[in-house]
N, C-alpha and C positions, 0 to 999 in steps of 0.2 A: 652499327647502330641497331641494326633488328634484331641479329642475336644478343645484343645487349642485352633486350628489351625483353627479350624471349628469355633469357637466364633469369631474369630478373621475375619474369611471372611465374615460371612453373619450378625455379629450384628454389628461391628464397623463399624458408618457413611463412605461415602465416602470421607469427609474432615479431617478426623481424621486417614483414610487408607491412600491418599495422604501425611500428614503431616509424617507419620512411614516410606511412601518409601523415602519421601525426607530425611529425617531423616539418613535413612539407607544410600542414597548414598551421602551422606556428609560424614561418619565416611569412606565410602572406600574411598573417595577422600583424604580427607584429612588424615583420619588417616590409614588404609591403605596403602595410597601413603608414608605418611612419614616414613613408616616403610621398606616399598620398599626400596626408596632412600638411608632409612642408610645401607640396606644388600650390597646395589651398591659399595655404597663407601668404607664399611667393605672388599668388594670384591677385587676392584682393589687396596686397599691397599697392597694385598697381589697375585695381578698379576694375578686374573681368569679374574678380566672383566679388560676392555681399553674403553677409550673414541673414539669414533669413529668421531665426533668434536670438536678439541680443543679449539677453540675458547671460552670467554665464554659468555654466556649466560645473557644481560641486567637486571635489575632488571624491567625496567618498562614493559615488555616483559612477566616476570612471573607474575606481576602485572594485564597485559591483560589478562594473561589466567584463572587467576582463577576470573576474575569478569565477563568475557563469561561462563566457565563455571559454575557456581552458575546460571546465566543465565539458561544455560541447564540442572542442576538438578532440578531447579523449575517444567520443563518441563518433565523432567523422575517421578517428585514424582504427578505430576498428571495420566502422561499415566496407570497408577494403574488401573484408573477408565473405562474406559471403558472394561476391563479386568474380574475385580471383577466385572462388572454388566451382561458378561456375562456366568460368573461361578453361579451367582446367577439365572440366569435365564435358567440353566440347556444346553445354547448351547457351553459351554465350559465342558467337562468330563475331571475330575480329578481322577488319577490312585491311589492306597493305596501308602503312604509312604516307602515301602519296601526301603533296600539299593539297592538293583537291580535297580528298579524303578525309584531310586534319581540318581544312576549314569547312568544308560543308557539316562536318561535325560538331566542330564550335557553334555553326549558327544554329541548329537543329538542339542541338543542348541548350543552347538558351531560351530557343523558344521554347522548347518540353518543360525548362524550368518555370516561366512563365507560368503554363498552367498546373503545372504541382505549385507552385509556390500561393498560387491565388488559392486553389482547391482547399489547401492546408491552412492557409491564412485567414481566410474564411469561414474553418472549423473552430479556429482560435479563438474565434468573436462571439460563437454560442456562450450561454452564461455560462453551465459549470466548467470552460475549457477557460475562459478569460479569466473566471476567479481562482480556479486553481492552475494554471499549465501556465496562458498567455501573459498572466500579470507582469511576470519577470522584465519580461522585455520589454515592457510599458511602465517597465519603472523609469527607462530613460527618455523623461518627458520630451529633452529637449537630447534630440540625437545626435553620436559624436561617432567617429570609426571605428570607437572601443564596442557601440551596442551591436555592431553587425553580425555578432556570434555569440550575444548574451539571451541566452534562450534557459527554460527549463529543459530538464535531462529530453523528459518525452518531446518536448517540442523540436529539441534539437533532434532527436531519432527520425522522427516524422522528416522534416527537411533533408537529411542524410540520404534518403531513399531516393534522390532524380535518379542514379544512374542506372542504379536496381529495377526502378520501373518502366526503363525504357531498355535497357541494354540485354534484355533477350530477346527481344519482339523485333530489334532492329540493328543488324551490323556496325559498327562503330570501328575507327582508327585508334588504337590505345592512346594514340599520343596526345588526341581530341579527348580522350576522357581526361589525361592524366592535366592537358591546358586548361580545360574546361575551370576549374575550380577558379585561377586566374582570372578569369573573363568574369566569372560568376561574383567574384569580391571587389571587382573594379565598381562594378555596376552596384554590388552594395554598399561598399564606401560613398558612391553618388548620391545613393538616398539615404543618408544616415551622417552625411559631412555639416550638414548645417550651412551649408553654401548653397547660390544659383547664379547663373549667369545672368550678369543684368541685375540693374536693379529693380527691384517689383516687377518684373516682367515674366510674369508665370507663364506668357506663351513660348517663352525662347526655345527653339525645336532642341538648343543643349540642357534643356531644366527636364531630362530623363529623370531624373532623381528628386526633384522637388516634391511630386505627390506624397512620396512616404515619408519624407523629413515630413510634411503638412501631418499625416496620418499621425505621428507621433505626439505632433503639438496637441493632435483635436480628438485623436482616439477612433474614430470613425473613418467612413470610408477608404478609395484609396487600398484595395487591399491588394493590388499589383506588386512586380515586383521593380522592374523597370520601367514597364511599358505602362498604358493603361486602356490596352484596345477589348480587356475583358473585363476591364469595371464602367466601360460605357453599354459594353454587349450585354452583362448583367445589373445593370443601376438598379433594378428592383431588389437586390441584393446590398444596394449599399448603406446602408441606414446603421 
């Protein structure tokens, strides 16, 4: 498995690394997602989840979102590269594969994206970024799993960078970077599915996802990604 893993970083071309991440997050997107979507609806068949907007949702709408994002995974299956070029050049250190390793790395990637994702997202909301950059993704008023990756090109670049800005400064498991994306689209399928657990019950500790389906509906606030332990630390931020 290491040597695998080890062939796989330092002899496959860069164009060929790119082509395996886009690759990869095509199959979360779409397949992934669709697998999401049927648990959703398996769900509230039977009364755990509720739609939290009834209304529904246009067809040329999901149409928009997945031809932005293919847009933005073009854009994720390059950010590979500068990545691998600098694990290759020894200023990226890579930790053994242990299960320790893989998941203390998953949790640590999520929380770093956490605050990239706020920092970013709350650039989005200044006027010239919301009229010209952020619009896109707020074209999906009412959010579905197709918006999770419908971004503009620069928004989607900006977002692309968690692993870049943290994976010099701190050792990482590859295998925790390579999961990480995984963990990272669970959690935004959750706020982007149009479900919550419970009915109207926004305090359910499983309604992680509820604030940014809300943010979509209202445009404001909510600029978390999962959590929302840095839009109470900065409320004076949220307007």
């Amino acid at each position: 498995m290491q040597s695998l893993i080890e062939n796989i970083l330092y002899d496959f071309s860069y164009w060929s690394l790119s082509a395996l991440s886009f690759g990869y997050f095509m199959v979360l997107y779409f397949g992934v997602g669709a697998l999401f979507l049927f648990a959703c609806k398996r769900l509230e068949r039977v009364k755990l989840l509720h739609k939290i907007e009834l209304k529904p949702v246009e067809k040329k709408q999901t149409t928009f979102e997945i031809a932005h994002s293919i847009k933005s995974i073009i854009i994720f299956g390059f950010s590979v590269i500068p990545v691998i070029y600098l694990v290759r050049t020894d200023f990226i250190v890579l930790l053994p594969n242990t299960w320790l390793n893989i998941m203390l790395g998953i949790v640590l990637l999520t929380l770093w994206n956490e605050v990239h994702f706020f920092v970013v997202h709350r650039l989005m909301h200044f006027n010239f970024f919301m009229r010209h950059i952020h619009f896109i993704h707020h074209k999906s008023r009412i959010p579905t799993i197709y918006s999770v990756y419908s971004f503009h090109w620069f928004e989607a670049f900006l977002l692309s960078t968690v692993p870049l800005t943290i994976l010099p400064f701190i050792p990482f498991s590859i295998v925790a970077v390579f999961i990480y994306p995984l963990a990272s689209i669970l959690l935004n399928f959750a706020g982007h599915c149009n479900y919550r657990f419970g009915e109207g019950k926004k305090d359910h500790w499983l309604n992680f996802g509820t604030a940014h389906n809300t943010h979509h509906t209202k445009g404001r606030k909510n600029y978390g990604f999962a959590l929302n332990f840095l839009d109470k630390l900065f409320s004076g931020l949220n307007k």
